[in-house]
C-alpha positions as a printed Julia matrix, in Angstrom:
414×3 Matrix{Float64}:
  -7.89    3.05   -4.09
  -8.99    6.67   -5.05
  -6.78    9.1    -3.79
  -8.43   11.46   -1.53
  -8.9    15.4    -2.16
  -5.93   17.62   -0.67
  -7.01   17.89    3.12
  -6.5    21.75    4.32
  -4.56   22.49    7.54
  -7.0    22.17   10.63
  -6.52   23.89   13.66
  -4.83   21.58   16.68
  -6.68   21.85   20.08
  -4.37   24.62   22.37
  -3.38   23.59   25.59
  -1.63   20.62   24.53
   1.92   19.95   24.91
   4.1    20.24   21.84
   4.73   16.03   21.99
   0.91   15.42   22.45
   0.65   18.02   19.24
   2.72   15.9    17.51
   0.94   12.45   18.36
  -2.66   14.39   17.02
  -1.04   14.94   13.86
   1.18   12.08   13.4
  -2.62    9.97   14.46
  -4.54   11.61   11.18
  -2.0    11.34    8.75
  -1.63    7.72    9.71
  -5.1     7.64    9.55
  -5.62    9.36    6.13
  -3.0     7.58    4.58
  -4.53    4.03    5.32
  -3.19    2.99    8.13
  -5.65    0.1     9.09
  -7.26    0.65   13.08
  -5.33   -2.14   14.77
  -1.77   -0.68   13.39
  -2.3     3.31   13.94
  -4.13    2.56   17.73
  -0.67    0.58   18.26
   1.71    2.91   16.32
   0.46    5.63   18.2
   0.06    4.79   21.66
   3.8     3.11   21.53
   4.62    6.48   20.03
   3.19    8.62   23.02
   4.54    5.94   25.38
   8.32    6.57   24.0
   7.68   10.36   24.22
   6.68   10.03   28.17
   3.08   11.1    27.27
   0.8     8.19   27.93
  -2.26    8.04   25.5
  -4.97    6.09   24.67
  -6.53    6.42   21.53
 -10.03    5.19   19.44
 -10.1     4.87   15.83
 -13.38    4.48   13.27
 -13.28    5.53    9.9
 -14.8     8.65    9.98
 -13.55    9.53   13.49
  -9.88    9.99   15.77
 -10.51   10.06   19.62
  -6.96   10.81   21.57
  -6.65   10.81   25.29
  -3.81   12.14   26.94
  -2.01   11.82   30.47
  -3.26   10.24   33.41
  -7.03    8.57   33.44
  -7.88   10.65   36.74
  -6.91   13.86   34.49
  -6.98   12.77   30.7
  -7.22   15.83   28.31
  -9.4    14.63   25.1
  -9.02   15.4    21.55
 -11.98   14.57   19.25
 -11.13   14.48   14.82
 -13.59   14.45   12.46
 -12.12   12.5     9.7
 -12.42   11.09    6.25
 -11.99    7.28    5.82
  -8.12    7.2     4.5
  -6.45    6.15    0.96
  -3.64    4.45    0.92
  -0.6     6.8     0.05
   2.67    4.64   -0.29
   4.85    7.52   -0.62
   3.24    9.68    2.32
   3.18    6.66    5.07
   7.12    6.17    4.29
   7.46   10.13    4.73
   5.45    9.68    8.1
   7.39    6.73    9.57
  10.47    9.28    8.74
   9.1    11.91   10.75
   9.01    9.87   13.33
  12.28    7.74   13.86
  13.88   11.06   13.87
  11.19   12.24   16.93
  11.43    9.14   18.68
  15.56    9.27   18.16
  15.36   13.27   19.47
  17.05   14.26   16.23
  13.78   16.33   15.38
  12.24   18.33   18.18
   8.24   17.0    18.77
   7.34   20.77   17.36
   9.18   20.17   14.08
   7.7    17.34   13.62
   4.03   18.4    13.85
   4.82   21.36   11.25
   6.37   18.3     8.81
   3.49   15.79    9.51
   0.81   19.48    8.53
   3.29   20.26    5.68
   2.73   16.41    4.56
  -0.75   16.65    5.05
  -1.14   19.79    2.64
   1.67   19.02   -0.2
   0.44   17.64   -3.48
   0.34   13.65   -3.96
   3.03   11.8    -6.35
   0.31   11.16   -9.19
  -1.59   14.19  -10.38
  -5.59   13.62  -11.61
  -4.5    12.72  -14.85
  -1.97   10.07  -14.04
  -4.59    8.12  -11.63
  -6.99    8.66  -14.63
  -4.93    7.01  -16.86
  -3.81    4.56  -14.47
  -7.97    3.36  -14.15
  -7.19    2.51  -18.08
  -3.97    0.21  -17.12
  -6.22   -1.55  -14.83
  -8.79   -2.26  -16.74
  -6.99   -3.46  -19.17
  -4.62   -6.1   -17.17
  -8.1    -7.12  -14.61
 -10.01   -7.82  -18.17
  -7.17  -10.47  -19.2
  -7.63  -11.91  -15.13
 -11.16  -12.27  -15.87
 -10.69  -14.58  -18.98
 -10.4   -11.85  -21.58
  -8.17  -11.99  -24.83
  -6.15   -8.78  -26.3
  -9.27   -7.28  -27.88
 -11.2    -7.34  -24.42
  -8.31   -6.03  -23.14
  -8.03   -2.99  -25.34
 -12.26   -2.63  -24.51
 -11.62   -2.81  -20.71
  -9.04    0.16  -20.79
 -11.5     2.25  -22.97
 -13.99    1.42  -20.08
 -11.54    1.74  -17.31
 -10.68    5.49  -18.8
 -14.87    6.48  -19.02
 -15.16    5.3   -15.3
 -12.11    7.05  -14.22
 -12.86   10.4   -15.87
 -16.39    9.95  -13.91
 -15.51    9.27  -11.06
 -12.63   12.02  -11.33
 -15.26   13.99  -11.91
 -17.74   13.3    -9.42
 -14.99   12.65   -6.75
 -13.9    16.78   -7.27
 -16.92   18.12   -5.15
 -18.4    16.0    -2.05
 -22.22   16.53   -2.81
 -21.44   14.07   -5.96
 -19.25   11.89   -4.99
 -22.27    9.49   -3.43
 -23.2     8.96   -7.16
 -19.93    7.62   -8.43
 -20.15    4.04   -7.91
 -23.87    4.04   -9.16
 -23.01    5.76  -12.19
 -20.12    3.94  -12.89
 -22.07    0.65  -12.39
 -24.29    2.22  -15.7
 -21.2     3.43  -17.77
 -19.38    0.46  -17.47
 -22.34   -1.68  -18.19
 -23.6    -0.06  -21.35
 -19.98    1.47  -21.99
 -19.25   -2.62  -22.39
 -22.34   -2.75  -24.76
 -21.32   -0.24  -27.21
 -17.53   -1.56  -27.48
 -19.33   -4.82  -27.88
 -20.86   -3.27  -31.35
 -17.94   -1.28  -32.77
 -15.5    -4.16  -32.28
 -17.25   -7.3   -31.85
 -17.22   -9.53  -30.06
 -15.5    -8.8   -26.6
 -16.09  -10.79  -23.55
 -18.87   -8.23  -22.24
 -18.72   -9.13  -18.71
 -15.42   -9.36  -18.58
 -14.77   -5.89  -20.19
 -17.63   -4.32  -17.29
 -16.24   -5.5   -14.61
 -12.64   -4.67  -15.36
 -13.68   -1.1   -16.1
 -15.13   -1.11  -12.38
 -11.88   -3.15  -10.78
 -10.84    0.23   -9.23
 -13.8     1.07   -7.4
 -14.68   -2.49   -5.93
 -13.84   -2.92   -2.08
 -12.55   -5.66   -2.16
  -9.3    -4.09   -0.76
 -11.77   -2.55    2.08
 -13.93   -5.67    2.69
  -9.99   -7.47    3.41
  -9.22   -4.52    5.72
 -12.82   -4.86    7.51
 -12.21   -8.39    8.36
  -8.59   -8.1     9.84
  -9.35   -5.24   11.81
 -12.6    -7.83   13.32
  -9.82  -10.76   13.61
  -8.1    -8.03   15.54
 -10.61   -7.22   17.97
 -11.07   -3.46   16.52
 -15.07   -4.38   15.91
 -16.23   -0.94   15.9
 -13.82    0.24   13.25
 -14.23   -3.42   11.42
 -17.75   -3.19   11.33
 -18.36    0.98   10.08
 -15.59   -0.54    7.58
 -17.38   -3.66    6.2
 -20.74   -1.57    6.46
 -19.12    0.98    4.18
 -17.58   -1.46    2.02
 -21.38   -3.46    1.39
 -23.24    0.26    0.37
 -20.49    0.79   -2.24
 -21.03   -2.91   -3.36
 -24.99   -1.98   -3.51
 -24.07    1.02   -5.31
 -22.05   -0.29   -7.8
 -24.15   -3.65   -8.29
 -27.65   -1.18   -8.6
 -26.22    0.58  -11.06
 -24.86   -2.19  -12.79
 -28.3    -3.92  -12.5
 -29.39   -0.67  -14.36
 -27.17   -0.71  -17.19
 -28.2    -4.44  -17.79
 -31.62   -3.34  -18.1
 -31.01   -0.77  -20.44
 -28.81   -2.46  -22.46
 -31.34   -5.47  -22.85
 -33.96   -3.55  -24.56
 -30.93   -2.79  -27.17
 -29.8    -4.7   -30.57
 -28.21   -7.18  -29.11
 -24.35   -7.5   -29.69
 -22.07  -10.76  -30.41
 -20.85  -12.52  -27.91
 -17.33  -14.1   -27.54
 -17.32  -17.95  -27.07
 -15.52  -18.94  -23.3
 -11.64  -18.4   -23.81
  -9.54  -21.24  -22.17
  -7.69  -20.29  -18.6
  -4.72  -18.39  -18.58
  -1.33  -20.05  -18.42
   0.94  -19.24  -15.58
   3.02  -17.4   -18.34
  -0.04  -15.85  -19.9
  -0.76  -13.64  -16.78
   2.86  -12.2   -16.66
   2.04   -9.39  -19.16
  -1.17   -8.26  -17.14
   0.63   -9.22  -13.48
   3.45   -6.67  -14.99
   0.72   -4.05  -16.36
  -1.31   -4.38  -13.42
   1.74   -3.39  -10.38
   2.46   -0.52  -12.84
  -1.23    0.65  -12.21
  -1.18   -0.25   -8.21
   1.97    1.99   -7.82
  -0.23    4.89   -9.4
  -3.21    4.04   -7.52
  -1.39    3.68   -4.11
   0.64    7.22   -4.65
   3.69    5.12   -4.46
   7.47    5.36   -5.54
   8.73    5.21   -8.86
  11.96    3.38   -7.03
   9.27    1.03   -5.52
   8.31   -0.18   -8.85
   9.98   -3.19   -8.73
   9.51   -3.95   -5.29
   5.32   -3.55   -6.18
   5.76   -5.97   -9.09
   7.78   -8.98   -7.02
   4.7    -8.2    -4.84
   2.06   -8.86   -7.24
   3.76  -11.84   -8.79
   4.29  -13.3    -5.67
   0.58  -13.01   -4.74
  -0.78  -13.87   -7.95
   1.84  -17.43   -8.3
   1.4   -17.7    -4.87
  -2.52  -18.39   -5.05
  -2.17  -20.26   -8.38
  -0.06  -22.48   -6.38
  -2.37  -22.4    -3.55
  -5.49  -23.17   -6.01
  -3.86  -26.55   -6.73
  -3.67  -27.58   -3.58
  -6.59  -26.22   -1.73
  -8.9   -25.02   -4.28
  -9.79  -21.61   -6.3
 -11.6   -20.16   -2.91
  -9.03  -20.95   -0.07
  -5.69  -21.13   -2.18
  -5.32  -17.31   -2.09
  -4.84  -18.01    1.17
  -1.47  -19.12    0.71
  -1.12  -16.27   -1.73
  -1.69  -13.74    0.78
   0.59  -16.1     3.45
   3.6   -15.2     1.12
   3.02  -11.85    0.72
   2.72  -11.03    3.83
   5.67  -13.04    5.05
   7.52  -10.56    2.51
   6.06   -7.63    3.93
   7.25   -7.83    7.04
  10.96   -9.25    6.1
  10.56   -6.31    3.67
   9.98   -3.88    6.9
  12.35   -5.13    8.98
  14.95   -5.6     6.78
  14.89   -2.14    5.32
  13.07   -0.21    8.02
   9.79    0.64    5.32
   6.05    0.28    6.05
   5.32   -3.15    5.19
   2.43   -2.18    3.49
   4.43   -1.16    0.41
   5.0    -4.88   -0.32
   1.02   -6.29    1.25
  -1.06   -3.41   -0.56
  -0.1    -4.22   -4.24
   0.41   -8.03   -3.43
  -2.75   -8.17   -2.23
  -4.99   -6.45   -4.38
  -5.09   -8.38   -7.67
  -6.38  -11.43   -4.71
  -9.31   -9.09   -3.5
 -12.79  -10.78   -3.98
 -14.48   -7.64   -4.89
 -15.7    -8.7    -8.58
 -17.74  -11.44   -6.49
 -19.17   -9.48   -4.3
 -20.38   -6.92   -7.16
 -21.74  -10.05   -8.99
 -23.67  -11.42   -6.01
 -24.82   -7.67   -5.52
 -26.04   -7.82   -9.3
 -28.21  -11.11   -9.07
 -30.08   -9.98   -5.5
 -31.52   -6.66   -8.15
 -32.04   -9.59  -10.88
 -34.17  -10.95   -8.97
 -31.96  -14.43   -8.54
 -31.95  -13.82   -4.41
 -30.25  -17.55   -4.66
 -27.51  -17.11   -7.05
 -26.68  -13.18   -5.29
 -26.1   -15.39   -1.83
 -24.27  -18.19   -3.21
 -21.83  -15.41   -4.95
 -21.67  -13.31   -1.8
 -20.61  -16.3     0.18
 -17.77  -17.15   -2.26
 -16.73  -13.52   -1.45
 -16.55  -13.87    2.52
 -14.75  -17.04    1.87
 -12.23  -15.23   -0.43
 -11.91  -12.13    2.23
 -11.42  -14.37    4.97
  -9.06  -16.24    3.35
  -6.8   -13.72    3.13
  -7.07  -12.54    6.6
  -6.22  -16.1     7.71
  -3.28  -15.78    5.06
  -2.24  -12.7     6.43
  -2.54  -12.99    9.97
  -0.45  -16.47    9.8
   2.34  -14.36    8.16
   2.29  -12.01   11.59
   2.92  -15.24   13.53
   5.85  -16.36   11.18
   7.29  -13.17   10.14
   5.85  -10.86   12.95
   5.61   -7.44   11.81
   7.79   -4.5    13.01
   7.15   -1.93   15.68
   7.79    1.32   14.25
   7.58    3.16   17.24
């Protein structure tokens, strides 16, 4: 959910045709945007299909393969990528680009030079706005997690000591391997000193809400779909990358735990009773206002994010009481998706601008960091049982998903 630094123009490959140009470019801004593998592959190769320029294309995380034109005679284009951020704002901007292509209002030349322009102009939410948007989540995940107003107020103050690390770190690449380790030790004993100026908070509560932004769960959903979809190479670099940040975060963590244990130890608030359905409005509302910063979306889309949200977060209450805590986000993420794509085709707009936000307060990632925490704890038992729960959470909402594609099925933008 980070955004991703600025990405300077790079030089396209000569000797290609001013459409197959267009279909490099239009493949890594889908790409960098977060564009999962089974959607961009598609996008792309109905794309070059339209344009009379048959392609064939690879996707991982880290790499773009394009072939062009005949398989006797293909001409190959290799990208060295970054794994991609979702930018809400950007992948509407790109689907623009190319209707008009596709509808030969804009020439395929044109295009390219919009698609590099995209690439290169600054993203809706300067540094400081996704900093402060870290707070806004920590605050709303703390009150998910079983917090009360004071734990809320301690998991912003944590959120905004993560973010301003891992803003930080995240400026030069040679650092940004320590963010999620770090940030796994500032949230942790971050939690601790809150704990003694303005006892008692919810401690684990307040640690892992400071963290919310930076688990993958979001990634560890997207890993799994693109497996359900037969993409395994791209699924499994995905779900590998998604497990080291998990180790990361859950060693550090582990860290902070140990440190903080050889410290005066602070009060402890008793369990809080679950949340109402009303009681998570506030949050639900607090929360969407945070995705839309996080995501690089629309101001206009507000509302749109927050009906999103709402409808994932009822919609897996709803599905808890019928199926249980694990497999009723399932129906959660059967809604939401089901929205998404009446959402696309109805208005012609990615549908992940509705699935995205919808999705994410549904994300197992917190149980997955806490399963991660017990295996350095030395509890090898309770790190597998939480783990487990995880999987079962991510899969889940793949099957949620991927039901709402059979209902609802998604549109072809190209």
């Amino acid at each position: 959910m980070v955004t991703p630094a600025e990405r300077t123009p790079d030089a396209v490959p000569s000797g290609l045709s001013d459409a197959e140009r267009f279909l490099v470019e239009l493949a890594r801004d889908l790409h960098r945007f977060g564009t999962p593998a089974h959607r961009l592959e598609e996008q792309v190769t109905r794309c070059g299909a339209r344009l009379g320029v048959p392609t064939t294309m690879f996707s991982l995380p880290t790499f773009l393969a394009l072939a062009f034109g005949p398989i006797d005679r293909q001409r190959v284009v290799n990208l060295r990528v970054d794994p991609g951020a979702i930018d809400l704002t950007r992948l509407h901007a790109i689907e623009s680009i190319q209707s008009r292509v596709l509808r030969g209002e804009t020439a395929p030349q044109v295009g390219a030079a919009a698609l590099r322009d995209l690439g290169v102009a600054p993203p809706t939410f300067n540094r400081w706005e996704i900093w402060a948007a870290y707070g806004l989540a920590g605050m709303a995940a703390t009150r998910f997690f079983g917090g009360d107003l004071k734990d809320a107020v301690a998991g912003a103050i944590v959120g905004l000591l993560v973010g301003g690390l891992s803003t930080l770190l995240n400026a030069r690449r040679d650092r940004a391997a320590l963010a999620e380790f770090l940030a796994g030790i500032v949230a942790t004993v971050g939690a601790w000193a809150l704990a003694q100026v303005m006892p008692p908070i919810t401690m684990g509560a307040v640690m892992l809400a400071g963290i919310v932004v930076l688990l993958p769960g979001f990634t560890l959903t997207r890993a799994l779909i693109e497996l359900a979809t037969r993409n395994l190479a791209s699924g499994s670099s995905r779900f590998m990358g998604a497990a080291m940040t998990l180790v990361a975060l859950g060693f550090g963590a582990a860290i902070g735990d140990r440190i903080v244990t050889k410290l005066p130890m602070a009060p402890m608030q008793p369990p809080l009773p679950p949340l109402g359905w009303l009681d998570v409005l506030p949050a639900a509302l607090v929360m969407s206002l945070a995705s839309l910063m996080l995501l690089q979306g629309r101001w206009r889309d507000l509302g749109w994010v927050a009906f999103s949200a709402l409808l994932g977060l009822y919609g897996a209450r709803l599905g808890a009481g019928m199926l249980g805590p694990e497999l009723g986000v399932c129906v959660g993420a059967f809604l939401v998706g089901i929205a998404g794509n009446a959402f696309s085709r109805l208005l012609r707009r990615p549908a992940i601008t509705l699935v995205a936000p919808g999705i994410l307060p549904l994300v197992p990632g917190s149980l997955g960091l806490r399963g991660t925490s017990f295996l350095f704890m030395d509890s090898p038992s309770r790190g597998a049982s939480w783990a487990l729960a995880a999987l079962v959470i991510a899969g889940a909402l793949v099957a949620g998903l991927l039901a709402a594609n059979v209902f609802v099925p998604p549109r072809r933008s190209a």
